[in-house]
N, C-alpha and C positions, 0 to 999 in steps of 0.2 A: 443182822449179820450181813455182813457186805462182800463174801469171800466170792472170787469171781470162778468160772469153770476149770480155772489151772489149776487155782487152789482147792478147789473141790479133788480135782485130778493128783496132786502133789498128796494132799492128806489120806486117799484112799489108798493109793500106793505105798504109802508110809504105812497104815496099818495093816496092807496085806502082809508087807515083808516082817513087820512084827511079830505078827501069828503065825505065818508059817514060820517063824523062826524059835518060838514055841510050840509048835507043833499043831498049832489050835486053826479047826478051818471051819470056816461059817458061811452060811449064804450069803446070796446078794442085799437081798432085804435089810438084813442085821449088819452087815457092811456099812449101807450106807447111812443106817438111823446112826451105829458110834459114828461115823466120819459127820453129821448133823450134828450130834451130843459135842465133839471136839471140836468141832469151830464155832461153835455156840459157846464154849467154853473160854477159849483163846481169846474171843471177840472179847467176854465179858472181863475179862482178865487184864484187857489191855494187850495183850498179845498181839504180835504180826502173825502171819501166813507161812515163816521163812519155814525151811525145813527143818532146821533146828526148835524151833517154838513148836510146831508141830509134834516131831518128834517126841519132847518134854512133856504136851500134855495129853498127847494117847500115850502115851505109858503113865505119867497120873493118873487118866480114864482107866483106864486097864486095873490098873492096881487100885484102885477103889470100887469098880463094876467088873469084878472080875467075871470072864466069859466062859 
């Protein structure tokens, strides 16, 4: 995985505003193993970093590892 600390920064923001916007709130811990699980993911995918890409696969994540 090659994501550098912005993208780290960009995906974690991206699924906090997710779950709070379901309503769903979880620690730090679990935070940042999905935000690990989802750019492990995007990497293997071929995926960029962009917000959009992002965006697309923590709700992919989400909706298949529902939390």
């Amino acid at each position: 995985m090659f994501a550098t600390n912005d993208d780290i920064d960009r995906c974690k923001l991206l699924l906090q505003y997710i779950l709070r916007d379901k309503g769903i709130s979880l620690e730090d811990d679990s935070i940042n193993e999905i935000v690990k699980r989802v750019l492990a993911l995007t990497y293997a995918k071929g995926g960029d970093y962009t917000e959009g890409s992002l965006d697309a696969y923590i709700r992919i994540y989400l909706r298949d590892n529902p939390v």
